[in-house]
C-alpha positions, 0 to 999 in steps of 0.5 A: 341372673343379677348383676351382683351373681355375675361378678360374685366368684363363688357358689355361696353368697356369704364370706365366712372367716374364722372369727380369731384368726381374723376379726380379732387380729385386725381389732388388735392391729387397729387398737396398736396403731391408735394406741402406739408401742406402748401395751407391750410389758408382757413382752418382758422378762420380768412379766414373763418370769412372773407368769411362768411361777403362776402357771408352775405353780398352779400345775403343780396344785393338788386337785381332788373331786375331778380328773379335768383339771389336769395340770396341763389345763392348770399351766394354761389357766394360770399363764391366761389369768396372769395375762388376759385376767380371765380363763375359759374351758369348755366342758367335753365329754372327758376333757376341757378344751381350751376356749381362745376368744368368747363373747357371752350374754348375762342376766342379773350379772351372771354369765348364762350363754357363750359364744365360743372360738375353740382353737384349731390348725386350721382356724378357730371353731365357733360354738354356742354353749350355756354357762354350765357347758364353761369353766369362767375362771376370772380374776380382779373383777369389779362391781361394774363388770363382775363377769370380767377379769382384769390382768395384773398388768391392766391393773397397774399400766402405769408401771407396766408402761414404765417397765416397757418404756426403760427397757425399749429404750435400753433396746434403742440405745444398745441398738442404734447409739453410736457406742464406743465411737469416737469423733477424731477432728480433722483438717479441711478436707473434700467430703469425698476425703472426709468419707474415705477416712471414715471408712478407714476407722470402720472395723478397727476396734482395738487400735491406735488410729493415726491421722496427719493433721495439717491445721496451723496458726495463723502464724505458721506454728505448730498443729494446736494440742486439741486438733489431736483430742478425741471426743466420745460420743458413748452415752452416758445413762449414769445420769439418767438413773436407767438402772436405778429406775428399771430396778425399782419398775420390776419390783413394782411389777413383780408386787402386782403378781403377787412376788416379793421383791427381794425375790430377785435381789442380788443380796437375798438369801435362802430364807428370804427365798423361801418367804417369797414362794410362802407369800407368793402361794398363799397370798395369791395361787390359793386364793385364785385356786380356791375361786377356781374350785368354786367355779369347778365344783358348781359346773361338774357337780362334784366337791372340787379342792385345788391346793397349792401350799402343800406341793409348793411347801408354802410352809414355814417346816421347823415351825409348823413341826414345833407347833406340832409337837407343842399341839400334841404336848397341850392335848395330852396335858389336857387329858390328864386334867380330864379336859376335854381336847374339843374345848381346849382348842376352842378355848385358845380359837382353834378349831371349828366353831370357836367364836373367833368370828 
C-alpha cells in the first residue's frame, strides 16, 4: 500500500462536490472581493420592484400549444431574464425543471449540448442534455455571443452602479453619521471628566442639557456668549443633491427594464399609470414572450402563443371599442357599395397581405 493510500481517509480516490454549491460559490466570492461592494443594484428596491412586474407580468401571459409552460415556470423566467438575461428548463417528462448553472457546447453559434446543475436540498444534481432536451430562453444577446444573454442591469452598469452607490451611502450615512448630535464646548477639563460628561448627554433626547461653564477673560470677566452656542454635527445632503441625483439613478434603471419613468412619480395620475403597463407590456413582456414561444415551439414540436397584452389589458379600451365600431361601420359601407370587405382593408394596410411591407 502507497503512501498516498495510507494518509487518504476514504475508500473513493476522487472528491466530489456539488458543482453550484461549491464551485460557483467560491468564483463569486473571489469576483467579490477583486471587484469590491460595487455589483450589488440588484439588491435595491428599485431593481427589485422592477423584476417583480417582469415575473408578474409573464405568469399571467396566455400560453396555447403546451401545458409546461405554467405560471409558476413563467414567474421564474421572467425573475431569471431580468437578473441573469438567460432562462434554462429542462424538459422532463411532464414538467420543466428549473436549471441553476449550465455550461454547454456550440457548433456554428447554436447551443447542441449542456451541462446542467438541476437544484436539490441536498446539492445540485449534474446532467448532460442536447439542445432539444432545454428550453435556452435568453435576452440582449449580441453578435459576439448570440448563445448569451445579457441582464438589464449589465447592460447599464453604470447607472446600476449609481443607484447602488447613492443608496449605500444613504445606508452609510443614516447608520453611522452622528445625526442629531451636537458638540457642546466645555471648559478644560481631565479627559476622564470630559467622558463622564458625554456619557451624561447619551440617552437624553428631547431635553435641555445645562452645564457649568468656568471660562473667563483674561481680565476675570464673564463667560464669553459662544462658550454657550452648540455646533451641530448633522450632515447636511441638501448640497449634495442626494435625493435629486437618486431620483433620476431610479428612473434611469426602471427605463432599462423597459418602465416608464412617471410610473413612479409622486405626481402621476391613472392614465399615465395605464400607459406605463401598455408600454411596459408591449414594448418589452411581448416581445420576450414571443422569443420564448419561438424557443417553445421549436423544443416540443408544437405551435406555442404566449400572450401578454390581453391578460394585462395592455390595451387603450374606449379606443380600441371606437375603432371597433368604426371597422364595423366601414365594413358595412362597403357592403352596400358592393365592395369587397377584403380589399377595402387592404386598400387603408389592414390586414394580410396588404403591401405595406
Amino acid at each position: 500500500m502507497s503512501e498516498a493510500e495510507i494518509m487518504w481517509p476514504f475508500k473513493r480516490k476522487t472528491e466530489t462536490r456539488a458543482a453550484s454549491t461549491y464551485t460557483a460559490q467560491m468564483i463569486q466570492a473571489r469576483a467579490g472581493y477583486i471587484t469590491g461592494t460595487t455589483g450589488r443594484a440588484e439588491l435595491t428596491a428599485t431593481v427589485q420592484g422592477a423584476v417583480t412586474l417582469w415575473e408578474n407580468g409573464l405568469s399571467l401571459a396566455d400560453v396555447d400549444g403546451t401545458d409546461l409552460l405554467t405560471r409558476r415556470s413563467l414567474a421564474m423566467a421572467g425573475r431569471m431574464l431580468a437578473l441573469r438575461g438567460e432562462a434554462l428548463f429542462y424538459i422532463s417528462e411532464d414538467t420543466l425543471l428549473p436549471v441553476s448553472d449550465w455550461e454547454l457546447s456550440t457548433r456554428l453559434s447554436r447551443p447542441v449540448a449542456y451541462r446542467l446543475t438541476l437544484p436539490d436540498v441536498g446539492g445540485g444534481k449534474t446532467m448532460t442534455a442536447l439542445a432539444g432536451e432545454v428550453l435556452h430562453f435568453r435576452i440582449g444577446a449580441d453578435a459576439n455571443q448570440p448563445w448569451l444573454g445579457t441582464a438589464p442591469l449589465k447592460r447599464a452598469s453604470l447607472s446600476a452602479d449609481l443607484l447602488e452607490t447613492i443608496e449605500r451611502a444613504l445606508v452609510d450615512v443614516y447608520g453611522d453619521a452622528p445625526l442629531g448630535s451636537s458638540i457642546v464646548p466645555m471648559p478644560e477639563t481631565p479627559e476622564t471628566d470630559l467622558a463622564d460628561i458625554a456619557r451624561g448627554f447619551r440617552g437624553s433626547r428631547g431635553k435641555v442639557l445645562v452645564r457649568e461653564s468656568v471660562q473667563v477673560q483674561a481680565a476675570g470677566g464673564p463667560a464669553p456668549m459662544q462658550d454657550w452656542r452648540a455646533n451641530d454635527l448633522t450632515p447636511d445632503l441638501s448640497k449634495a443633491q442626494m435625493g435629486e441625483t437618486l431620483d433620476k439613478a431610479r428612473d434611469q434603471i426602471n427605463a432599462a427594464f423597459g418602465i416608464l419613468p412617471g410610473l413612479n412619480n409622486k405626481a402621476t395620475t391613472g392614465p399615465m399609470v395605464r400607459e406605463a403597463q401598455r408600454h411596459l407590456a408591449q414594448w418589452t413582456l411581448q416581445p420576450m414572450a414571443m422569443g420564448m414561444a419561438e424557443e417553445a415551439s421549436e423544443k416540443l414540436g408544437a405551435a406555442v402563443m404566449i400572450d401578454t397584452l390581453r391578460p394585462l389589458q395592455a390595451y387603450d379600451a374606449g379606443g380600441r371599442a371606437r375603432a371597433a365600431v368604426s371597422v364595423v361601420q366601414a365594413l358595412a359601407a362597403a357592403k352596400e357599395a358592393g365592395v369587397d370587405p377584403d380589399q377595402a382593408l387592404k386598400l387603408v394596410n389592414w390586414g394580410q397581405n396588404d403591401g405595406a411591407a
